[in-house]
Backbone as CSV, one residue per row, in Angstrom:
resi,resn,N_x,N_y,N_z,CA_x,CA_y,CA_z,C_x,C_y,C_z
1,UNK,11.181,-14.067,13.424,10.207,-14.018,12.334,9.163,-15.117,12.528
2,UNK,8.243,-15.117,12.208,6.732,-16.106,12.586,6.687,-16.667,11.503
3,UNK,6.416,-17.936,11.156,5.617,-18.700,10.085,4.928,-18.633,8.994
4,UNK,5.141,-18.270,7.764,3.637,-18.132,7.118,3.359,-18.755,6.846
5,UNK,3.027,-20.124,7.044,2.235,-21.252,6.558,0.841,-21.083,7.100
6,UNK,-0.085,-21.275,6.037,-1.272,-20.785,6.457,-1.653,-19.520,6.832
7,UNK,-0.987,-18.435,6.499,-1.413,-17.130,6.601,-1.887,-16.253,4.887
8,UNK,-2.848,-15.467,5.422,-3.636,-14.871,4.433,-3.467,-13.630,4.018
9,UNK,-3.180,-13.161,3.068,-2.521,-11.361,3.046,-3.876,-11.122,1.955
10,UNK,-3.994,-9.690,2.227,-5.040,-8.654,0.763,-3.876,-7.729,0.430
11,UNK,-3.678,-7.336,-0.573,-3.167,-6.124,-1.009,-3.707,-5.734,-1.906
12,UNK,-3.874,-4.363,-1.836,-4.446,-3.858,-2.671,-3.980,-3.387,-3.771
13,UNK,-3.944,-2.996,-4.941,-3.289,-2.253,-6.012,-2.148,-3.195,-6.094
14,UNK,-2.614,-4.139,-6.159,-1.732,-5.744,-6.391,-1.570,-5.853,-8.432
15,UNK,-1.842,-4.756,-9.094,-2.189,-5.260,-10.754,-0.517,-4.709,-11.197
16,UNK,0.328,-3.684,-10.412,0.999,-3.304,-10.638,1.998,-2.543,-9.508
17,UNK,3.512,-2.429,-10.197,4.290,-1.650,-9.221,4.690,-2.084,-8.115
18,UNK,4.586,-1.495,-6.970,4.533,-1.791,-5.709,3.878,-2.944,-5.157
19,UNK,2.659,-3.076,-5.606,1.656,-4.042,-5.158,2.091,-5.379,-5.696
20,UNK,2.363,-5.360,-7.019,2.503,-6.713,-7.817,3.745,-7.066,-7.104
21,UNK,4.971,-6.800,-7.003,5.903,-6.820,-6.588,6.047,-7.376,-4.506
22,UNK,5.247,-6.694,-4.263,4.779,-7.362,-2.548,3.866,-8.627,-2.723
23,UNK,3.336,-8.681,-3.369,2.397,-9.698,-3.691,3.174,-10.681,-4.277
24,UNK,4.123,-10.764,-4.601,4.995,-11.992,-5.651,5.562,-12.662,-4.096
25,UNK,6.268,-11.021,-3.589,7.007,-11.478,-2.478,6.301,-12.757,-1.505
26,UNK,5.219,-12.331,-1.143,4.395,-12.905,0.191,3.790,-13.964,-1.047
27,UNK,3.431,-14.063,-1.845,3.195,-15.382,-2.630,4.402,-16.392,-2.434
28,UNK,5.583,-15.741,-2.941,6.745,-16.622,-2.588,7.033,-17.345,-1.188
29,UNK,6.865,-16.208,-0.170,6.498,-16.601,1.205,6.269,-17.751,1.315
30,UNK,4.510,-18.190,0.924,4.051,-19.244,1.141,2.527,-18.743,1.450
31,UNK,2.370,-16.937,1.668,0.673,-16.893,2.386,0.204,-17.007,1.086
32,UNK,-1.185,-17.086,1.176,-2.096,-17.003,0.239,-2.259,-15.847,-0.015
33,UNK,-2.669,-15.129,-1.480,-2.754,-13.792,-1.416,-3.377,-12.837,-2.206
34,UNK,-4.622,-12.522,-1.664,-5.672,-11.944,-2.309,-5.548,-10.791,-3.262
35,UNK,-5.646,-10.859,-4.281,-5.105,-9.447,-4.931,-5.986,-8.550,-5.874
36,UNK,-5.757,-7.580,-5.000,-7.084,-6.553,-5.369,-6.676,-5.451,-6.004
37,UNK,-7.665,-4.962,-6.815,-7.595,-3.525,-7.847,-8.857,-3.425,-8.365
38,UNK,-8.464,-2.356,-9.127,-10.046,-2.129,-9.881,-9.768,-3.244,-11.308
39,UNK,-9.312,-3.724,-11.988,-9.019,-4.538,-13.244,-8.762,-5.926,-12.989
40,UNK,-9.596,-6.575,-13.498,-8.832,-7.976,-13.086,-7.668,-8.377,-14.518
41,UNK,-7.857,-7.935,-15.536,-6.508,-8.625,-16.144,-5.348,-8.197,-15.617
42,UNK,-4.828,-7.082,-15.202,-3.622,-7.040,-14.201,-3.093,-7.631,-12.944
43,UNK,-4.602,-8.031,-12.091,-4.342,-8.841,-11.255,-4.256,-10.578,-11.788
44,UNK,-4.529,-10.867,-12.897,-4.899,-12.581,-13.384,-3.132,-12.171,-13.150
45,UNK,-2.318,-11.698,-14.165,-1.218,-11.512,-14.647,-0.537,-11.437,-13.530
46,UNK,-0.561,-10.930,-12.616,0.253,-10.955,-10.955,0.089,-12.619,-10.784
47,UNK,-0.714,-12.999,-10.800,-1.225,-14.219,-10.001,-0.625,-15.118,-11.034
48,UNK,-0.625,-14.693,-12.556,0.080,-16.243,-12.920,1.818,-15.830,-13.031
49,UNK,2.192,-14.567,-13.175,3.845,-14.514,-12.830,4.136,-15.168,-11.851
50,UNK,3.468,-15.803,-10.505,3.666,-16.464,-9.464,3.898,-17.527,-9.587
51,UNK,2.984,-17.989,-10.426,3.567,-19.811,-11.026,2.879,-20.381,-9.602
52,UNK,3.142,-21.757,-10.103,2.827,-22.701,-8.974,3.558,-22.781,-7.319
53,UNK,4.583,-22.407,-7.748,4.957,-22.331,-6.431,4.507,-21.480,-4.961
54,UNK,4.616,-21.529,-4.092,4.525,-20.872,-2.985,2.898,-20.912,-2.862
55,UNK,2.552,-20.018,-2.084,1.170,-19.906,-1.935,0.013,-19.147,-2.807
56,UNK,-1.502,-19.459,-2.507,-2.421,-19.556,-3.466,-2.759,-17.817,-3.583
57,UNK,-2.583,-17.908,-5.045,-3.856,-16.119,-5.420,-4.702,-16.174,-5.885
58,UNK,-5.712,-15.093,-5.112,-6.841,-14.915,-5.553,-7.090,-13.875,-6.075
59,UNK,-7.806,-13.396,-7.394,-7.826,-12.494,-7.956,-9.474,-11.205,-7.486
60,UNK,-9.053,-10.653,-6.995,-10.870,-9.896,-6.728,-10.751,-8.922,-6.938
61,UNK,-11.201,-8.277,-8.377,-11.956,-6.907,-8.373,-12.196,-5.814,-7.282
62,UNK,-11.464,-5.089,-7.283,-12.484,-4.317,-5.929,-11.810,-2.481,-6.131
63,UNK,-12.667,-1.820,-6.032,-12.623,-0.186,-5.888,-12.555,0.180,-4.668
64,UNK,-11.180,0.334,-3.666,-11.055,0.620,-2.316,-12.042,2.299,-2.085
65,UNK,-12.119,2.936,-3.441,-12.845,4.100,-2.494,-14.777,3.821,-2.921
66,UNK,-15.130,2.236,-2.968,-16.500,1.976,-2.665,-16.509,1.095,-1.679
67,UNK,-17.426,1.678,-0.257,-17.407,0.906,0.767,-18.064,-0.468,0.574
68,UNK,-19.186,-0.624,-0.723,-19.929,-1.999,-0.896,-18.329,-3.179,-1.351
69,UNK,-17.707,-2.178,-2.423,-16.892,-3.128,-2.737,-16.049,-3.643,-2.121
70,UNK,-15.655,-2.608,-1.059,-14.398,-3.242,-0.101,-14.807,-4.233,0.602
71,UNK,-16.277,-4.237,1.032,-16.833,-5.153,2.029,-16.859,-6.412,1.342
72,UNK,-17.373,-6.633,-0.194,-17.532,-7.716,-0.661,-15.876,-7.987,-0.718
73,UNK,-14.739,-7.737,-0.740,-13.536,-8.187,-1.070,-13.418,-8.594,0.047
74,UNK,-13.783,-8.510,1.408,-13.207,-9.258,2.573,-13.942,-10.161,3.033
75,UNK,-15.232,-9.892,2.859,-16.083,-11.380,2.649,-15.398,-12.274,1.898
76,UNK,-15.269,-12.233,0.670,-14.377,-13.298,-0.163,-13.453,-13.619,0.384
77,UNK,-12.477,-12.714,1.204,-11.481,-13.099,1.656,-11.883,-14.045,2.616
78,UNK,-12.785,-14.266,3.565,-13.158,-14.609,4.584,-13.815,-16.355,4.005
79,UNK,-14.495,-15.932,2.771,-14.823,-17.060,2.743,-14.066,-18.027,1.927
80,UNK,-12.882,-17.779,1.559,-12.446,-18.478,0.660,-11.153,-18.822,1.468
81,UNK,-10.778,-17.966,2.551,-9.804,-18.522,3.167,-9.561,-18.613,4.819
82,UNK,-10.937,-17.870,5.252,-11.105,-18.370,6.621,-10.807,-17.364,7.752
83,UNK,-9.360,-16.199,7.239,-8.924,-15.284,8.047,-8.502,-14.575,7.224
84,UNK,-7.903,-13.211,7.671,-6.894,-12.365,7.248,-5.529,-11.884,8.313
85,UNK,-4.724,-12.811,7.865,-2.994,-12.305,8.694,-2.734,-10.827,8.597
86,UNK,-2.757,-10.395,7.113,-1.743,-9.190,6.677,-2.736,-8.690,5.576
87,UNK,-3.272,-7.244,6.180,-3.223,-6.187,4.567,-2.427,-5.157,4.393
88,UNK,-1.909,-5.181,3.323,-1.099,-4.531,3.124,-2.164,-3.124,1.974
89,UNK,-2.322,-1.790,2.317,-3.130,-1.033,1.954,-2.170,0.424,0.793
90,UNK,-2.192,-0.836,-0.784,-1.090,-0.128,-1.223,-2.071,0.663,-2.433
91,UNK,-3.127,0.274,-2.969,-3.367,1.063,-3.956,-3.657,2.605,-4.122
92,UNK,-3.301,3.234,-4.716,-3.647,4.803,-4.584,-3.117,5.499,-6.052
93,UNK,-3.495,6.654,-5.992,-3.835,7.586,-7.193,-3.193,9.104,-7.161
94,UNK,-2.828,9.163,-8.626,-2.138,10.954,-8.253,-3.427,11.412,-9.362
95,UNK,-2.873,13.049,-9.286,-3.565,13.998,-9.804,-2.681,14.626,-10.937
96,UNK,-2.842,15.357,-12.335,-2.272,15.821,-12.652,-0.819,17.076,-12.090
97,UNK,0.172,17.141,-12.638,0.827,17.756,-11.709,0.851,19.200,-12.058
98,UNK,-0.137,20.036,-12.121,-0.688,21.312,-12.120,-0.940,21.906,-11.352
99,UNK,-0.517,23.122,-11.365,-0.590,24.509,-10.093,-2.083,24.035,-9.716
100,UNK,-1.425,24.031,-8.092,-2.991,23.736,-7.062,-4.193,24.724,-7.443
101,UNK,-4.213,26.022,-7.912,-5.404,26.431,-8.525,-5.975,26.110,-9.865
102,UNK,-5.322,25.007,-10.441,-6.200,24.869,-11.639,-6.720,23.392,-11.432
103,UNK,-6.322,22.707,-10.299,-7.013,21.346,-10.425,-8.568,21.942,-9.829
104,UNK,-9.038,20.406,-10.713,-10.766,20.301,-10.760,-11.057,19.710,-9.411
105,UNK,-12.237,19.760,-8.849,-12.582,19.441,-7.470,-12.615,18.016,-8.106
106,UNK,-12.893,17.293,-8.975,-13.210,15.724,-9.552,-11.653,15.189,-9.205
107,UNK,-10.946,16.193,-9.478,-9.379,15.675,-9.458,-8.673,15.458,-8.261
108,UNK,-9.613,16.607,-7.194,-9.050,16.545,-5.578,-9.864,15.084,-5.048
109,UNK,-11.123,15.128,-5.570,-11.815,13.798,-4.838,-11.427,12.438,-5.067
110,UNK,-11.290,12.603,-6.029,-10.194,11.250,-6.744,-9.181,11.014,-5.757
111,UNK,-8.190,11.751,-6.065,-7.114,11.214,-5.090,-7.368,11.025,-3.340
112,UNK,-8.457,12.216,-2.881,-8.830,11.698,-1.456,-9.395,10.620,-1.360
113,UNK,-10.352,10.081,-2.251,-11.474,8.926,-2.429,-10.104,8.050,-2.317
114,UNK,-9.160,7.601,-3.204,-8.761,6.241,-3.241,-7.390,6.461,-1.864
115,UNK,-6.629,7.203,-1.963,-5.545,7.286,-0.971,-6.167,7.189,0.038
116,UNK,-7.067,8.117,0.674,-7.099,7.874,1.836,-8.292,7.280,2.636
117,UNK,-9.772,8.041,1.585,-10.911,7.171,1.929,-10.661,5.633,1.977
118,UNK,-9.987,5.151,0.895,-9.732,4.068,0.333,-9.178,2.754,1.570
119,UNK,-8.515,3.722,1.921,-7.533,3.054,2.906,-8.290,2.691,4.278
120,UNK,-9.157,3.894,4.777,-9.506,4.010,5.700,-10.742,2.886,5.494
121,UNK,-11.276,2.761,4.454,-12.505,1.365,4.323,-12.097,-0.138,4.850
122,UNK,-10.799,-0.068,3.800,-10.153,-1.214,4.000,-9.290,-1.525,5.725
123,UNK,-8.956,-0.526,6.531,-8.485,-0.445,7.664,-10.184,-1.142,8.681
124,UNK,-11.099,-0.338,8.338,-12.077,-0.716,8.830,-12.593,-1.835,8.939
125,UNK,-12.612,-3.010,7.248,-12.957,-4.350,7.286,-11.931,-4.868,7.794
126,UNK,-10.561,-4.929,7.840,-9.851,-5.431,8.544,-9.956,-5.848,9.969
127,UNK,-10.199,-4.664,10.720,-10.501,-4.522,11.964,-11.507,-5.929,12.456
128,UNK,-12.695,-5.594,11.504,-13.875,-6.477,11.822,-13.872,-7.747,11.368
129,UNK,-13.040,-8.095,11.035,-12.507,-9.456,10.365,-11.318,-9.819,11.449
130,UNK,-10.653,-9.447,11.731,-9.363,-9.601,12.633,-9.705,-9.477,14.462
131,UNK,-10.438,-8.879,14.392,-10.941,-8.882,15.900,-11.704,-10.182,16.388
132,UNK,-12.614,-11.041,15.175,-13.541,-12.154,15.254,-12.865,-13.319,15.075
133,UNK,-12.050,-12.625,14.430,-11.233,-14.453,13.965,-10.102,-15.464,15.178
134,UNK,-10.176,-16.399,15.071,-9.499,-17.214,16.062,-8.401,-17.915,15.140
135,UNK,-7.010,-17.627,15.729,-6.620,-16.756,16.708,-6.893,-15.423,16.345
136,UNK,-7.318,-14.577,17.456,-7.393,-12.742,16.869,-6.226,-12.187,16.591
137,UNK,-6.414,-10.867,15.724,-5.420,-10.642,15.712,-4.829,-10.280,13.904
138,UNK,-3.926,-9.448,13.752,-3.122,-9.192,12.437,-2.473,-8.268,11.821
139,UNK,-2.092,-7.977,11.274,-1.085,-7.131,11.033,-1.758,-6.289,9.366
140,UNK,-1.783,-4.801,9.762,-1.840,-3.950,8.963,-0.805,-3.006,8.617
141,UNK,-0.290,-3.061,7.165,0.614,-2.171,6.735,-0.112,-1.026,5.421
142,UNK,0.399,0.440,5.542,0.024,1.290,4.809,0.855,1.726,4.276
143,UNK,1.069,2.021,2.745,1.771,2.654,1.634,1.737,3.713,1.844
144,UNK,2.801,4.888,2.806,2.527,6.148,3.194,3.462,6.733,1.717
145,UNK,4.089,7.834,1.783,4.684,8.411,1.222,5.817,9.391,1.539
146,UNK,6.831,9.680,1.106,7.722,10.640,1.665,7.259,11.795,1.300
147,UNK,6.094,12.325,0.367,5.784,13.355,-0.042,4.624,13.925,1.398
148,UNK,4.358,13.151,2.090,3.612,13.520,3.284,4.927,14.380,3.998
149,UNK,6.067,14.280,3.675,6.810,14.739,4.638,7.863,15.940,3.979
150,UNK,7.750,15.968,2.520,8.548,16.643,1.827,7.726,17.033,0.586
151,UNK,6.745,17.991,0.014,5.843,17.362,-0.891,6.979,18.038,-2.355
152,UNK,6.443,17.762,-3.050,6.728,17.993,-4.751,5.780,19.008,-5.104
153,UNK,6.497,19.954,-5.773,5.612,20.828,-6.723,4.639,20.042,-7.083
154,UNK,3.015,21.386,-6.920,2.318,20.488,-7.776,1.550,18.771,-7.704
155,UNK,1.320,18.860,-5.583,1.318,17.239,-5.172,0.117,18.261,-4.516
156,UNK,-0.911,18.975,-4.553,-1.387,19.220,-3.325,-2.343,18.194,-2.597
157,UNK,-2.941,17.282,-3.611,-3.977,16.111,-3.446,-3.352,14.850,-3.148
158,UNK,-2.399,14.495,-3.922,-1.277,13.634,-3.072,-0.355,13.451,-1.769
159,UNK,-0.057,14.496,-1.682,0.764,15.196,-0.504,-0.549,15.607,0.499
160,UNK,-1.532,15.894,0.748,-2.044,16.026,1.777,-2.892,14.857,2.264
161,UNK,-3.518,13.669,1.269,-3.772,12.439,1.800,-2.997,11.354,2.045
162,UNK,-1.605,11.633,1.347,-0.347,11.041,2.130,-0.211,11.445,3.487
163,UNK,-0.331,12.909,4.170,-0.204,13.165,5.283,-1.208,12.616,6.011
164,UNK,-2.234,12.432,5.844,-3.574,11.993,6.597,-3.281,10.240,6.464
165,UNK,-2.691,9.708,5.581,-2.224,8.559,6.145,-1.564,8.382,7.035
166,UNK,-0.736,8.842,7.750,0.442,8.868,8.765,-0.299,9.172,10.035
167,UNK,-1.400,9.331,9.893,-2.366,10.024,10.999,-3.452,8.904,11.323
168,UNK,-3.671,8.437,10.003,-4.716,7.065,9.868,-4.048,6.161,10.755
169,UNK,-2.718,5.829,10.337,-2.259,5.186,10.708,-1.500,5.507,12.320
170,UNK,-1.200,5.861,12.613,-1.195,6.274,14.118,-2.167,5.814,14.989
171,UNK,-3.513,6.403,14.817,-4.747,6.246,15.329,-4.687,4.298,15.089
172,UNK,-4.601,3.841,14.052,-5.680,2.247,13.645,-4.098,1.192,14.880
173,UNK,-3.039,2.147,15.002,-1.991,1.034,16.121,-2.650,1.093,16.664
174,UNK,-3.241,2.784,17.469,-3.559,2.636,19.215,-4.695,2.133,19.147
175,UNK,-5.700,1.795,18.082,-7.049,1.488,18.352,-7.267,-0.225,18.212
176,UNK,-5.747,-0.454,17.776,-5.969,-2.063,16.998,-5.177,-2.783,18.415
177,UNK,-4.655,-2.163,19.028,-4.201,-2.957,20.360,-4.772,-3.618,21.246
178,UNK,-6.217,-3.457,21.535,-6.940,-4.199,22.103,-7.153,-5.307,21.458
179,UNK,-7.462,-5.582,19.889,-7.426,-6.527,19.467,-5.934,-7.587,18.953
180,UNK,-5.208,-7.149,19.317,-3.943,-7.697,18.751,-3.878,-7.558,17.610
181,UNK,-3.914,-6.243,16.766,-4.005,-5.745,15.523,-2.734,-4.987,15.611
182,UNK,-1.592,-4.838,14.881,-0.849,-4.117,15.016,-0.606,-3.515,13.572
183,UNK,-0.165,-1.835,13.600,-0.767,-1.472,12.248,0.831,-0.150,12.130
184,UNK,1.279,-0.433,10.556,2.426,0.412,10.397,2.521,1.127,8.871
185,UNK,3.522,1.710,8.973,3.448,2.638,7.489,5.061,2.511,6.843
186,UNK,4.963,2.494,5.762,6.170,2.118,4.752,6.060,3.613,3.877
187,UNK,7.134,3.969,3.682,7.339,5.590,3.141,7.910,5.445,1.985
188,UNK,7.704,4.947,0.877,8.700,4.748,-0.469,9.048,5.789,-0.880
189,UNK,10.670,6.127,-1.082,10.731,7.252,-2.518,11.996,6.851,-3.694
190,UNK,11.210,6.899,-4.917,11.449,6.614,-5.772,11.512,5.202,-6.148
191,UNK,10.638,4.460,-6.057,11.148,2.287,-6.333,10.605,2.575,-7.901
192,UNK,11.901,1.797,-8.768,11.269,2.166,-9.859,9.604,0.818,-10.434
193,UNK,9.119,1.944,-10.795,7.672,1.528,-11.353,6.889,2.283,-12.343
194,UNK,6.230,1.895,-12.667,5.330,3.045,-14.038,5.104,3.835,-13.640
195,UNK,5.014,4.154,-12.108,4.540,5.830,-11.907,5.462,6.550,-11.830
196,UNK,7.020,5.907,-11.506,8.321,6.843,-11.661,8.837,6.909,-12.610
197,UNK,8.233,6.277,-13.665,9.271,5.635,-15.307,9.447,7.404,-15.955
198,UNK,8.493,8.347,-15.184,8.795,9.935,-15.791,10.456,10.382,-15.304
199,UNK,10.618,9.907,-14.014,11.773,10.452,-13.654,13.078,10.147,-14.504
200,UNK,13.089,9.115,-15.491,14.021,9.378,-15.977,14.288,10.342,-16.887
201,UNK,12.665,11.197,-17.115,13.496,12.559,-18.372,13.464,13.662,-17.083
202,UNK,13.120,13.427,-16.302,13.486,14.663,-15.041,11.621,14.917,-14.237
203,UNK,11.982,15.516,-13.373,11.265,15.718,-12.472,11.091,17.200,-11.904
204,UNK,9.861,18.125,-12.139,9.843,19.398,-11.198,10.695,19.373,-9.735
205,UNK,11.317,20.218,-9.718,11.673,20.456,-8.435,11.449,21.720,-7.601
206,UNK,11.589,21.818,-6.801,11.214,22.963,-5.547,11.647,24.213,-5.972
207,UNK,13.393,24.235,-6.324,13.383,25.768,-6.889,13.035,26.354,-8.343
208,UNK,12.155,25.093,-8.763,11.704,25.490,-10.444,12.626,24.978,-11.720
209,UNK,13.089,24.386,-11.187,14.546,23.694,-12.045,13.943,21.722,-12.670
210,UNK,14.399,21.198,-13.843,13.936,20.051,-13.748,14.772,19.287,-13.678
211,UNK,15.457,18.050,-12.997,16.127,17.527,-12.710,15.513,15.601,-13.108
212,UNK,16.439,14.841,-13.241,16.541,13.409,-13.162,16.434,12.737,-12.008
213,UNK,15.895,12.097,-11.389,16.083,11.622,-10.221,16.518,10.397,-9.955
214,UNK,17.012,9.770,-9.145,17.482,7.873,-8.929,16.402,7.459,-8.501
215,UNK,16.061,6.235,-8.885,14.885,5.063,-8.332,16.278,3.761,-7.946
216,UNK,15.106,3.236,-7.467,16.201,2.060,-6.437,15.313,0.715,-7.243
217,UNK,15.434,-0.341,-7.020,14.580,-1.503,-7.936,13.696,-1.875,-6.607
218,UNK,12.284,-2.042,-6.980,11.099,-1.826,-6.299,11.154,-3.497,-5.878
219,UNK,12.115,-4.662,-5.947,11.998,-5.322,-5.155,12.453,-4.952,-3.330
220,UNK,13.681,-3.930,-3.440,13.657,-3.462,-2.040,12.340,-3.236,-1.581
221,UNK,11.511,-2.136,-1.438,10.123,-2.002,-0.850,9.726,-3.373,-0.526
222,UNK,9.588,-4.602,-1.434,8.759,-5.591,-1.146,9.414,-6.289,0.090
223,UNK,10.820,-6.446,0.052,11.546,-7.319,1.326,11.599,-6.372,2.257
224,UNK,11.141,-4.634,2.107,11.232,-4.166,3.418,9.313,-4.588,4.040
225,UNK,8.786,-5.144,3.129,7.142,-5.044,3.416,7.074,-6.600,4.112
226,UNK,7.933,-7.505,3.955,8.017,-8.806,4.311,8.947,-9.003,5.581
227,UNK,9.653,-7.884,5.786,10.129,-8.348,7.235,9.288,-7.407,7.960
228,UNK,8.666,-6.331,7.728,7.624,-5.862,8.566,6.604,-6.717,9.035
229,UNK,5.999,-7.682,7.784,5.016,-8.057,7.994,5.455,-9.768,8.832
230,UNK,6.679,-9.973,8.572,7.113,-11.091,8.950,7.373,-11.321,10.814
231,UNK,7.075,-10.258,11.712,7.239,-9.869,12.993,6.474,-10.425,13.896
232,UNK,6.550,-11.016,14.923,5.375,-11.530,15.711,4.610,-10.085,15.743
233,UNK,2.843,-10.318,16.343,2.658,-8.784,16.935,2.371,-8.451,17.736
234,UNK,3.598,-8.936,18.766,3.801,-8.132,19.807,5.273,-7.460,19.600
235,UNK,5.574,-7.278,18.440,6.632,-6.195,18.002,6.099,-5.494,16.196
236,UNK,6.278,-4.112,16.168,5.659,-3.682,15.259,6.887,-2.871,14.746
237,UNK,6.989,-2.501,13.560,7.524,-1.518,13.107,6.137,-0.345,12.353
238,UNK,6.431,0.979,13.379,5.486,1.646,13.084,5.667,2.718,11.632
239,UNK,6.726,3.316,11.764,7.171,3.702,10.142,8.466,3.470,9.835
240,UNK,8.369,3.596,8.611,10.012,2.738,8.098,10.058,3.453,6.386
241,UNK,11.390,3.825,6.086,11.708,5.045,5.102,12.758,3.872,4.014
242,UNK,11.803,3.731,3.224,12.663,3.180,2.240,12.917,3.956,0.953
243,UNK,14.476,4.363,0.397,14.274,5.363,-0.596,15.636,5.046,-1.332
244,UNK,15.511,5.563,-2.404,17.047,5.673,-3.780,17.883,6.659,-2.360
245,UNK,18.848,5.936,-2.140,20.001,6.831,-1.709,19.901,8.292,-2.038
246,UNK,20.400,8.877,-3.026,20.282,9.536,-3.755,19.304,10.646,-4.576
247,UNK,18.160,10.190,-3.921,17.294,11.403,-4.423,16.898,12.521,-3.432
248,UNK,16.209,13.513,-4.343,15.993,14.502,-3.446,15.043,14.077,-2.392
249,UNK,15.378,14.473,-1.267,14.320,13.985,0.103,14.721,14.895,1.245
250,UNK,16.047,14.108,1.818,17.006,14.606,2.674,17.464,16.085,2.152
251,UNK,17.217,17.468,2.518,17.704,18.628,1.851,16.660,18.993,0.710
252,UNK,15.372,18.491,0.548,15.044,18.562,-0.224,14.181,20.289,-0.313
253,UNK,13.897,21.070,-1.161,13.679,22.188,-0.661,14.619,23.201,-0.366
């Protein structure tokens, strides 16, 4: 495992869930750690659950599916802390869960805009920030999904820019190797958080039936996001399946 003293992380969709929760982690760490969303009172609130200890947060505003904004969030990053070690590219968006012919095209763009446009902005400033900086070099992780691989009734906007992450991400390893960029994907299913807090009255399922599902406690995800990110990089973990034992996935369908 490498050092984080003096290393710099962004995550995105840091105000809640997943994000707040990786962000405590790598605060605890010791990196500094930029934390981005569209709201800043969710991100102030990440940043002071951290307390004094461990390393510094910064709170920045930012809309991953506007390319001005993403750019100004890594400038800040840049200027306030010199580099970027680790982004971790977690924020993203569902759609109502309604038969694929009645969603609104506003509802398909939404979820492409932030999942995957979103991602792909932020993959981009990374790049150009990480290629310049001395030492070069850093580590990119993406919030894929198991629904890229199994979808849910009723995911068609979720489930297909989840799949195009797994693809994003493929492409940004082989392209980030010249720079000593090494870039991977984390597959969550079920960590409990406000977007799963439905599963406890049940969940659509595949043969039309509604069922309960298990969530696992969403600090797992964060210690599987900290020994990923914790790797020299010249070793990567390219995808990695973290999930409730127990839910539908495996057989799912």
């Amino acid at each position: 495992m490498t050092t984080t003293a003096g290393k710099t992380a962004i995550v995105t969709g840091a105000g809640s869930g997943i994000g707040r929760a990786t962000a405590l982690a790598l605060l605890r760490e010791g990196y500094s750690v930029v934390l981005a969303g569209r709201r800043l009172e969710p991100l102030e609130r990440t940043g002071a659950e951290a307390g004094p200890a461990g390393g510094q947060a910064l709170a920045v505003p930012a809309d991953v599916s506007d390319p001005a904004s993403v750019r100004a969030l890594f400038e800040k990053t840049k200027e306030t802390f010199g580099r970027l070690d680790l982004l971790f590219n977690n924020a993203g968006s569902g759609a109502p869960p309604v038969p694929l012919e009645d969603l609104t095209d506003e509802q398909w763009r939404r979820v492409v805009d932030v999942n995957l446009t979103g991602t792909f902005f932020c993959i981009r400033e990374a790049f150009r920030l990480m290629k310049g900086q001395a030492p070069r070099g850093g580590r990119i992780i993406n919030n894929g999904s198991l629904s890229a691989h199994a979808p849910r009734p009723h995911s068609a906007p979720y489930t297909a820019a989840k799949h195009a992450i797994t693809g994003l991400t493929r492409s940004a390893a082989l392209d980030g190797r010249k720079y000593g960029i090494a870039c991977g994907q984390i597959d969550v299913g079920n960590a409990a958080t406000e977007m799963t807090a439905r599963m406890k009255n049940g969940a659509l399922q595949a043969d039309g039936e509604t069922a309960v599902e298990p969530t696992m406690d969403v600090e797992h995800v964060a210690r599987a996001v900290l020994y990923m990110a914790g790797l020299p990089l010249d070793a990567n973990v390219l995808f990695m399946t973290v999930m409730a034992t127990n839910m539908p996935f495996v057989g799912r369908g």
